[in-house]
C-alpha positions in Angstrom: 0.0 0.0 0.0 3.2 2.2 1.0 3.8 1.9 -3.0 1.1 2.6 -4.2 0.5 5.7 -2.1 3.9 7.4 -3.1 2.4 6.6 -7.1 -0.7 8.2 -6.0 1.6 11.1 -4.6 3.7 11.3 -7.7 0.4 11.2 -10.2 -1.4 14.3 -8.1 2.5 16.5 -8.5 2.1 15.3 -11.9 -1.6 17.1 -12.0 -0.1 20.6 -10.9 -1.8 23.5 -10.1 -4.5 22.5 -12.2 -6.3 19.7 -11.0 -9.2 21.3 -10.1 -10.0 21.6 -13.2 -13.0 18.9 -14.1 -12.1 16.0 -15.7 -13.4 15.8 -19.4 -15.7 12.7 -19.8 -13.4 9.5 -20.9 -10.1 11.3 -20.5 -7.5 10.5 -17.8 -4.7 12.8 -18.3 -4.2 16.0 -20.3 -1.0 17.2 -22.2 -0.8 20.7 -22.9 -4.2 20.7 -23.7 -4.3 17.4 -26.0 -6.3 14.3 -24.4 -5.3 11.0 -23.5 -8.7 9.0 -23.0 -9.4 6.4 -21.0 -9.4 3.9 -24.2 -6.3 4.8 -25.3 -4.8 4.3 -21.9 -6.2 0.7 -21.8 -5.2 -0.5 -25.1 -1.5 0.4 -24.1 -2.3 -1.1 -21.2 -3.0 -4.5 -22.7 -0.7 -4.2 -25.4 2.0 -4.1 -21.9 0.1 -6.3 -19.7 -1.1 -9.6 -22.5 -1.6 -11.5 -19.9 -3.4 -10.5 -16.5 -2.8 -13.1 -13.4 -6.4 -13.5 -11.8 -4.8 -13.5 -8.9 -3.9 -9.4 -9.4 -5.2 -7.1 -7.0 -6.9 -3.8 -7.7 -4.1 -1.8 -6.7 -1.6 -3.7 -8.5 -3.6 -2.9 -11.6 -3.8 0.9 -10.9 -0.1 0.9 -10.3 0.6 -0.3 -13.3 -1.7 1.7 -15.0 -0.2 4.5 -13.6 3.2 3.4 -14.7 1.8 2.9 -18.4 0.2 6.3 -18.4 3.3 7.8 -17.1 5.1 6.7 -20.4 2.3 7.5 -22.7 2.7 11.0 -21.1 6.4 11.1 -21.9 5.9 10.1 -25.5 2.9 12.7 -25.9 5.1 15.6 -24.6 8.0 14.3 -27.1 5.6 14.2 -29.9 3.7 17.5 -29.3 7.6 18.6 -29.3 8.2 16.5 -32.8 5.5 18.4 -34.3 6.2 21.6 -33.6 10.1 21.5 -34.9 8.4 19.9 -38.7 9.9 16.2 -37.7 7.0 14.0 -37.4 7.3 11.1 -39.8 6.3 10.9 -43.7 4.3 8.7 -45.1 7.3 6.9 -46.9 8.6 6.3 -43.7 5.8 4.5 -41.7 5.6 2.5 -44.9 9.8 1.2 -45.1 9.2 0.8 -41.1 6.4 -1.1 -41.8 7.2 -3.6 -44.4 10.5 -3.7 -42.6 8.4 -5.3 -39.8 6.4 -7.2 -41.8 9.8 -9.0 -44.0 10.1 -11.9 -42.2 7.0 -13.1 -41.8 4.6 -14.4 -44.5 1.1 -12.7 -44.9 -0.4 -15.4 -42.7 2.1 -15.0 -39.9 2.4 -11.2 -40.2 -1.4 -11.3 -38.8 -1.0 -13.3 -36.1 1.3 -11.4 -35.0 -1.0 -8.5 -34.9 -3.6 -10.2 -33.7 -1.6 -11.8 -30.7 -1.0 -8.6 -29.7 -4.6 -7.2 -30.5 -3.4 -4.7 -32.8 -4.7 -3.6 -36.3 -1.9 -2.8 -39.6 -3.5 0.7 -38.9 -2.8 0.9 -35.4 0.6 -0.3 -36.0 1.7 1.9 -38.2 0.1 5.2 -36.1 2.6 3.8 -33.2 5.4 3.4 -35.7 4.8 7.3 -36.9 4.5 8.5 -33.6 8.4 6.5 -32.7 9.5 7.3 -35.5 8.8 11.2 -34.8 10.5 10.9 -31.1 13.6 9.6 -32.5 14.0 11.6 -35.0 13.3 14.6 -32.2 16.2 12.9 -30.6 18.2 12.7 -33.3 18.1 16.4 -33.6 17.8 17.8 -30.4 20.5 15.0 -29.0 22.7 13.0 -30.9 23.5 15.7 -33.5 25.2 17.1 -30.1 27.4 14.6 -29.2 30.2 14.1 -30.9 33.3 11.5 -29.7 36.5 12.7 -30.7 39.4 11.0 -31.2 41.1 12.1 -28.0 38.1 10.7 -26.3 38.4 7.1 -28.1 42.3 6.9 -27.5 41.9 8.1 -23.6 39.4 5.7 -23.2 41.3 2.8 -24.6 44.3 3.6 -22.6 42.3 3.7 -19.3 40.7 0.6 -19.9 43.3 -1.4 -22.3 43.4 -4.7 -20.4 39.9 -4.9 -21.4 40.8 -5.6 -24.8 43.3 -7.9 -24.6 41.0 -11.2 -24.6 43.0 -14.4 -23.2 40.4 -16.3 -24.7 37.8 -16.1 -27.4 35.1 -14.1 -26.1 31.3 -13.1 -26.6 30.4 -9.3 -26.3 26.4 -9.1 -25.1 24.0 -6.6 -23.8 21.0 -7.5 -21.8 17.4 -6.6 -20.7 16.9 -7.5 -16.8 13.6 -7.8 -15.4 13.7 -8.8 -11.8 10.4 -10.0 -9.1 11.7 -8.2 -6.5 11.3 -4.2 -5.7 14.6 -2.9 -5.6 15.5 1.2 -5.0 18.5 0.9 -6.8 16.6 0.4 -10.5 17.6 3.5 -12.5 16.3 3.3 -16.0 14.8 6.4 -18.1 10.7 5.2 -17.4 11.3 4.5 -13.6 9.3 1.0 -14.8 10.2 -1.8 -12.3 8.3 -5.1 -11.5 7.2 -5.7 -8.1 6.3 -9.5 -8.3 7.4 -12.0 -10.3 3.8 -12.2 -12.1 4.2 -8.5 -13.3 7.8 -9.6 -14.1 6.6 -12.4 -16.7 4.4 -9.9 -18.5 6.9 -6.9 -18.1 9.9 -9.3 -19.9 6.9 -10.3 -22.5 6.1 -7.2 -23.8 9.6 -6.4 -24.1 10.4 -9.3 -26.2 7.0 -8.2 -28.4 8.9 -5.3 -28.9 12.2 -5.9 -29.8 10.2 -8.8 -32.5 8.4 -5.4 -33.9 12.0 -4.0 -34.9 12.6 -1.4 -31.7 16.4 -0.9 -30.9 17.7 -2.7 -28.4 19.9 -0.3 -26.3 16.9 1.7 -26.3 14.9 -0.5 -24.8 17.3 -1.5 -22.0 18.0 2.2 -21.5 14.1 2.7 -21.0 12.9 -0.7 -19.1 15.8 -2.7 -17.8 16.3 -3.3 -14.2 20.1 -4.5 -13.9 21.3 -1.2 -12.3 25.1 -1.6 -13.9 24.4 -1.8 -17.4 20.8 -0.2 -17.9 22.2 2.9 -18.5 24.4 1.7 -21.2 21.7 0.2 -23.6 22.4 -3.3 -21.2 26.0 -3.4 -22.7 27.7 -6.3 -20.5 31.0 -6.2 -22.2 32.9 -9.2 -23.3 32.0 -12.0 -21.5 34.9 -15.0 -22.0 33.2 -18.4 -23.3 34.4 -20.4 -20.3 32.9 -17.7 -17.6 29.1 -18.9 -19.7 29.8 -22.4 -19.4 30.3 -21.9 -15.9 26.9 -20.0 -15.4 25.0 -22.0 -17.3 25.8 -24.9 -19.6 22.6 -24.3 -21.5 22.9 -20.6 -21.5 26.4 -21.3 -23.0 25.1 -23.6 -25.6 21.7 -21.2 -26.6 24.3 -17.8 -26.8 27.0 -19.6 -29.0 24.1 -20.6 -31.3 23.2 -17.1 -31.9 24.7 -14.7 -34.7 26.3 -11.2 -33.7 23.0 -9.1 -33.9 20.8 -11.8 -33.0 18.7 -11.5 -30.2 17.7 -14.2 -27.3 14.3 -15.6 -26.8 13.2 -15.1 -22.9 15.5 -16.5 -20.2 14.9 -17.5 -16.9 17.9 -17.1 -14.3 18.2 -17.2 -10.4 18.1 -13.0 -11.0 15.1 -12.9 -12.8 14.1 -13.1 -16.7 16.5 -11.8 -19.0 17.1 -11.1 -23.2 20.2 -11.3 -24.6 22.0 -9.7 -27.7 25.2 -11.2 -28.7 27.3 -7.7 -30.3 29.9 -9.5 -31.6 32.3 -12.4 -31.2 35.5 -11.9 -30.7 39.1 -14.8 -30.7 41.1 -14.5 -28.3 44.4 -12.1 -28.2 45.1 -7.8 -27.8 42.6 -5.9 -29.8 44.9 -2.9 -30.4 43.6 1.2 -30.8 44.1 0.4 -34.9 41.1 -2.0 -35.0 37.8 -0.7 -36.4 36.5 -2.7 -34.1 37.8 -1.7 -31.1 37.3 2.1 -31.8 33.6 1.7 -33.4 33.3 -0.4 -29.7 34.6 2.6 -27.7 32.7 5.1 -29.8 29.4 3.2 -29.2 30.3 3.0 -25.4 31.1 6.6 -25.4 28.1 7.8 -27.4 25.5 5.8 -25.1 27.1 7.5 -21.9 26.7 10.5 -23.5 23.1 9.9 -24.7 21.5 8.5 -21.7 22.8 11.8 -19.7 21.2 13.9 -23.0 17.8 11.9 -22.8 17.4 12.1 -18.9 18.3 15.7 -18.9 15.9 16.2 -21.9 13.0 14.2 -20.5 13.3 16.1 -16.9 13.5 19.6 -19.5 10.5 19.2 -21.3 8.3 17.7 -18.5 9.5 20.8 -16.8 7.6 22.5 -19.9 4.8 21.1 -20.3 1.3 21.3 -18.7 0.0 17.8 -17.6 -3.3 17.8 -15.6 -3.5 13.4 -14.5 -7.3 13.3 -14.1 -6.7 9.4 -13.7 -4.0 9.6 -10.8 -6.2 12.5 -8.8 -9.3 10.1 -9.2 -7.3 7.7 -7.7 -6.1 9.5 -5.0 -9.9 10.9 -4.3 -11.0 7.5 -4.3 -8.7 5.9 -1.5 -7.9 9.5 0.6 -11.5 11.3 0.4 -10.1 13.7 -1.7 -7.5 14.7 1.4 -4.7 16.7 0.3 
C-alpha cells in the first residue's frame, strides 16, 4: 500500500496547479491541452500487460496503469515537441518501417502477430509514426550534439586497455533485466520496475513483443531494464569470456554460442530474474589494439551511449519541466482511496 501511495503522490505532482480543473468525460490525463482518454490508456495497457494473473489485485492494476500512463505521457510531450520542430514522420517512412516489420514473416504470420498482440496494420503503423517522430526529435535535439572525438576514443582505450586484450575467445552481449523483487537501486529512463514475479513475466513479454516489432535494443534496456550496472548503457555487459558462460550455465552457453552477432535471445529465466540477450559480436582470443575498427567503433558506441543517456534524462526532466499535464486518472485515484485529502 506504501507503493502505491507514493504513485498516487507522484500522479497528483504530476496534475499541478491545475487539478481542479473537471475532468473531461473518458479522459485521464491532459498534455498541454491534447487528451489522453481512458481507451487509449487501456489498449496500451493490454498491449504491456497480454496476460493478466487472476490473482492481481486492484491496486496492483492501478499501479501499473499508472506506470503505463506515465510513459504514454512522456511520449505525448515528445511528440507535441516532434511536431512543432516539422519532424514528425512521412508517409514513406511509416511505410519502409512497416514492411521492414512485416519482412520476415509471411502474410499469414504477419497477422497473427497483430492479432496476438490485438493490434490492427493501422494501429501499427500510427505507433510506428508517432516512434518514428520521437527519435528523429532525438536525433536532432540530442545525438547531432554529441560528438566522440578521437582524443576521447584513444583516452578511453588507454584507461581501460586490459579490457581488450581477450586471453580467450570471447562473446560481447547486452541484456534486458527484469527482476520480481522491488529494488531502490533500479535506475532506467521510465522509472518501470516489477514488483512480483507475475508482473515480471508480463513486463519481460512485452519487451520481447517489442524488440520482434524492430525497436532498438539499447533503447529498450536504457528505458525498461532493471540491472542497475548496465541499464544505463543500452544493457551493454561487455565481453563476456566463453568459459565464464559455461560456468553459469551450460545451457545458457550452448543457446548464446548458437546465436549470430546481432541476433537477439528468446526469454530466459535465471536465479536474477528473466533476461534477453543480444550477442554484439564475437571476438578470438588475443590484444585488440587502438588500430582496429572494431575496437574504436566499440569505444565510440560505449562513449556515445554514456553520453546519450545523460542527454535523454536531462531532456526528459527539461520538457516535462515544460509542459502542462493535468492526470485526471491519478487524482481520481487518490480521491478515491484518501477522500479527496490533500
Amino acid at each position: 500500500m506504501l507503493r502505491l501511495s507514493i504513485l498516487l503522490t507522484v500522479g497528483v505532482l504530476l496534475a499541478g496547479v491545475s487539478c481542479k480543473k473537471a475532468a473531461p468525460a473518458g479522459v485521464v490525463a491532459q498534455v498541454n491541452s491534447r487528451p489522453i482518454t481512458a481507451e487509449e490508456l487501456d489498449k496500451q495497457y493490454k498491449l504491456q500487460f497480454p496476460s493478466p494473473s487472476q490473482e492481481i489485485s486492484e491496486d496492483q492494476v492501478a499501479i501499473q496503469k499508472l506506470e503505463v500512463l506515465r510513459g504514454m505521457v512522456d511520449n505525448e510531450i515528445m511528440l507535441q515537441r516532434a511536431e512543432k520542430r516539422s519532424l514528425v514522420a512521412q508517409d514513406s517512412e511509416v511505410e519502409a518501417k512497416f514492411n521492414e516489420l512485416k519482412a520476415p514473416y509471411t502474410q499469414e504470420e504477419f497477422q497473427k502477430q497483430l492479432t496476438a498482440r490485438k493490434i490492427t496494420a493501422e494501429e501499427l503503423k500510427a505507433q510506428l509514426r508517432r516512434d518514428l517522430s520521437i527519435q528523429k526529435l532525438f536525433n536532432k535535439e540530442i545525438t547531432s550534439h554529441i560528438s566522440i572525438t578521437d582524443k576521447d576514443v584513444t583516452e578511453f582505450y588507454t584507461a581501460n586497455k586490459a579490457s581488450f586484450n581477450l586471453a580467450e575467445p570471447q562473446v560481447h552481449l547486452a541484456q534486458v533485466l527484469v527482476t520480481p523483487q522491488p529494488d531502490p537501486s533500479v535506475r532506467n529512463l521510465k522509472s518501470d520496475k516489477a514488483q512480483n514475479d507475475e508482473q515480471a513475466k508480463q513486463k519481460i513479454q512485452m519487451i520481447e513483443a517489442r524488440l520482434k516489432q524492430g525497436e532498438d535494443f539499447t533503447a529498450i534496456a536504457q528505458n525498461f531494464s532493471e540491472d542497475p550496472n548496465t541499464a544505463a548503457n543500452g544493457g551493454d555487459l561487455g565481453f563476456i569470456p566463453e568459459s565464464s558462460l559455461e560456468q553459469a550455465h551450460v545451457e545458457l552457453r550452448k543457446m548464446v554460442m548458437s546465436l549470430q552477432p546481432g541476433q537477439v535471445s528468446p526469454i530466459l529465466r535465471t536465479p536474477e530474474g528473466y533476461r534477453i540477450l543480444k550477442v554484439v559480436s564475437k571476438e578470438p582470443a588475443g590484444q585488440r589494439e587502438l588500430t582496429d575498427p572494431r575496437v574504436q567503433q566499440t569505444i565510440r558506441e560505449t562513449l556515445l551511449n554514456r553520453k546519450d543517456q545523460l542527454l535523454k534524462a536531462v531532456y526528459y526532466e527539461i520538457a516535462r519541466n515544460e509542459a502542462e499535464v493535468i492526470n485526471y486518472f491519478a487524482r481520481g485515484l487518490h480521491e478515491k482511496f484518501t477522500g479527496g485529502e490533500k
